[in-house]
TORMI-983828 format. One record per atom (N, C-alpha, C): z, x, y. Coordinates in steps of 0.001 Angstrom, whole numbers, padded with zeros to 6 digits, always signed. Last residue first. Layout:
TORMI-983828
ZXY;...
This chain:
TORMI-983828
-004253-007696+013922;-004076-008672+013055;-005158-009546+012850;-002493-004549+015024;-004034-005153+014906;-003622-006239+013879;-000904-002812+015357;-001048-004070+016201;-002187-004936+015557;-002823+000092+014511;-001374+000066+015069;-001750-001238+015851;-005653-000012+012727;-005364+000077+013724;-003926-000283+013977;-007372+000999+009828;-006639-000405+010259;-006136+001171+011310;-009442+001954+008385;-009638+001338+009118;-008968+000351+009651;-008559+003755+006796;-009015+003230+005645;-009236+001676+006918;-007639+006130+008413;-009114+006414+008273;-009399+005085+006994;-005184+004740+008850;-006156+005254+009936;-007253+004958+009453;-003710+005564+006713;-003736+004084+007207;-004984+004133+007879;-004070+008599+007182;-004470+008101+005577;-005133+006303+005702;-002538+009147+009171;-004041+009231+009034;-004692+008800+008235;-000142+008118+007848;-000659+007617+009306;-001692+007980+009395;+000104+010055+006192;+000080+008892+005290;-000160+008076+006811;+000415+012390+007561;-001062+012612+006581;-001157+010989+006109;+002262+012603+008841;+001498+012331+009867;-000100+012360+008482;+004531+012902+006803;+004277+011538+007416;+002881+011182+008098;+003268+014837+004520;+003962+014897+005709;+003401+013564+006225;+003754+014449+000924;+003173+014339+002131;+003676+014346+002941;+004805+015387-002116;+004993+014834-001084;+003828+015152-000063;+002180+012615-003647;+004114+013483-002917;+003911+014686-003148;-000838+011777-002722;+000266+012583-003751;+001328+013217-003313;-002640+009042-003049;-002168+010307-002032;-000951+010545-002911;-005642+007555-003107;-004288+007597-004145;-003964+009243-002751;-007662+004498-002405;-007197+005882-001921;-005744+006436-002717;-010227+002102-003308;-008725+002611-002862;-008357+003736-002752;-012557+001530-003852;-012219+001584-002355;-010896+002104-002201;-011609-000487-006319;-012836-000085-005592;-012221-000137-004280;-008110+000838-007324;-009169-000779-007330;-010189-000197-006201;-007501+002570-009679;-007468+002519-008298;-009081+001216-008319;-005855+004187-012160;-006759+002222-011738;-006572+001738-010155;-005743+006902-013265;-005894+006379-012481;-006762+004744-012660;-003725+008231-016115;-004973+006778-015836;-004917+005928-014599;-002044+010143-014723;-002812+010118-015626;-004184+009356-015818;-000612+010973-011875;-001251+009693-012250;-002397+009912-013568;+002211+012371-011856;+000563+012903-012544;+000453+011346-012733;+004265+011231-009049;+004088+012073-010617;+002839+011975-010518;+004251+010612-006860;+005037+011972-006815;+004467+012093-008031;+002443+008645-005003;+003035+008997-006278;+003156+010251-006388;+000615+005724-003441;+001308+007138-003262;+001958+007342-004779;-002823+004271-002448;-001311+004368-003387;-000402+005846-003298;-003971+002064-000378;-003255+003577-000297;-002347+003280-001388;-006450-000670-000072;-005139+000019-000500;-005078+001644-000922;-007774-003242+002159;-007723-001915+001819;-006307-001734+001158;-008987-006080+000775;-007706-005143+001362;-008156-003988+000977;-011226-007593-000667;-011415-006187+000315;-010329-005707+000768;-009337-010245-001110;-010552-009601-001528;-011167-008329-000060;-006402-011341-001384;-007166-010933-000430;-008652-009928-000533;-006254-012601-004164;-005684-012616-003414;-006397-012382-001616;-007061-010184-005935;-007826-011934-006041;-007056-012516-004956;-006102-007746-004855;-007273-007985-004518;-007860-009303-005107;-003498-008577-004971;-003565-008061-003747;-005050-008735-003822;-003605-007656-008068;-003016-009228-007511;-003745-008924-005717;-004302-005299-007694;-005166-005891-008048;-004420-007007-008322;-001550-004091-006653;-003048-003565-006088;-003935-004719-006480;+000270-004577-008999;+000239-005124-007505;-000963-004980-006518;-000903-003086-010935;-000906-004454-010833;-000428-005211-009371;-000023-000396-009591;-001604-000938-010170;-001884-002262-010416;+002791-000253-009144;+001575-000667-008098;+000406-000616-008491;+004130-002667-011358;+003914-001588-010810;+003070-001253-009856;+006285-005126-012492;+004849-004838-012093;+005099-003538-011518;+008850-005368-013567;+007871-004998-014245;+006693-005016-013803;+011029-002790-011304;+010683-004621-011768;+009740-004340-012771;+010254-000756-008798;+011200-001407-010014;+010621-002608-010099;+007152+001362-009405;+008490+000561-008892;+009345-000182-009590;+005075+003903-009219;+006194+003346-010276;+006745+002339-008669;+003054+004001-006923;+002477+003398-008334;+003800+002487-009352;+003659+002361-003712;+003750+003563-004838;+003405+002839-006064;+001163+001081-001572;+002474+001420-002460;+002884+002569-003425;+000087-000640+000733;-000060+000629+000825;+001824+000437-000263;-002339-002756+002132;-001736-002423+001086;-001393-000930+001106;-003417-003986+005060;-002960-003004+004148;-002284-003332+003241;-003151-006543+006823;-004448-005575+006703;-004741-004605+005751;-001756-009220+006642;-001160-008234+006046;-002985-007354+005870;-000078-012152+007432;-001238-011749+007625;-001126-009828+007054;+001209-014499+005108;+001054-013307+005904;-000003-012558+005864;+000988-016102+002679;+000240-016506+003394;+000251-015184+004806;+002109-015018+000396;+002847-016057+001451;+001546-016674+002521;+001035-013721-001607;+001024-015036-001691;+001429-016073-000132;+002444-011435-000801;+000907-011093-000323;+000529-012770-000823;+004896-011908-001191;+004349-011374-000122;+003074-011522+000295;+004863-011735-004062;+005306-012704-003283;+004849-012788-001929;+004307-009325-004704;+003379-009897-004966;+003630-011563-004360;+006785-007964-003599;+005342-007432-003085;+004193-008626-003156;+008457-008979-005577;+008463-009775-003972;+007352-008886-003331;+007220-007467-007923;+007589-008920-007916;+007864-009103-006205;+007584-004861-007451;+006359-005110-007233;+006305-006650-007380;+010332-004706-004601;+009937-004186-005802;+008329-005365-005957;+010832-004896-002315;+012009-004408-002887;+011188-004005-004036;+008528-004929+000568;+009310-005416-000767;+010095-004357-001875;+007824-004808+004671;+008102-003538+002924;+009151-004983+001836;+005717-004849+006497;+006458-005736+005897;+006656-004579+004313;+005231-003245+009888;+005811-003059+008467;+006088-004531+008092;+002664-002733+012267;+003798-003479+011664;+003960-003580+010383;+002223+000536+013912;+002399-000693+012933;+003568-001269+012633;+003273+002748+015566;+003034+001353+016095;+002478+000490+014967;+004543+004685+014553;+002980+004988+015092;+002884+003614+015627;+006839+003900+013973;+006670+005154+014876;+005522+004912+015484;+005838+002843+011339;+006435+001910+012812;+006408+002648+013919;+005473+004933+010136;+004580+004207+010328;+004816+003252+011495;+007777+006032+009707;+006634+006836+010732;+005750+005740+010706;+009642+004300+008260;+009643+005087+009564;+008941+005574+010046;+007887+004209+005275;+008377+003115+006408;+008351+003800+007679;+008329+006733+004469;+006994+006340+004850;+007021+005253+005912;
């Protein structure tokens, strides 16, 4: 996902897991998107990373991705869930249409 997105001209900041995600979005970086997978390693996941995100930065937009059956979707108001696999150019339209721009800060 990383790679096409830089392709397209955004700027990437990617975390290892949902603990330095949530570090991340504390730092003070400027950051227009959220965009994760639901499972990750560590004990937060991307539903709790989504909604740290949002007391945090109130209105981020967020894209969640996930190969498995999101059973109990907790998509935070406004958020978008996209389902593995996808062709790169669907998760660049996906960024697109949730109104962020390649450069933009």
């Amino acid at each position: 996902m990383t790679y096409e997105l830089v392709e397209a001209g955004f700027d990437v900041i990617e975390a290892a897991d949902g603990e330095a995600a949530i570090r991340t979005l504390d730092s003070g970086a400027a950051i227009d998107l959220l965009l994760t997978d639901i499972r990750l390693p560590g004990s937060k996941d991307g539903w709790s990373v989504a909604r740290h995100a949002r007391t945090t930065h109130p209105g981020l937009p967020v894209i969640y991705a996930t190969g498995y059956s999101a059973e109990m979707v907790d998509l935070v108001p406004g958020g978008q869930l996209i389902r593995k696999p996808f062709l790169p150019a669907m998760m660049v339209r996906a960024v697109e249409d949730m109104g962020v721009s390649p450069g933009r800060h």
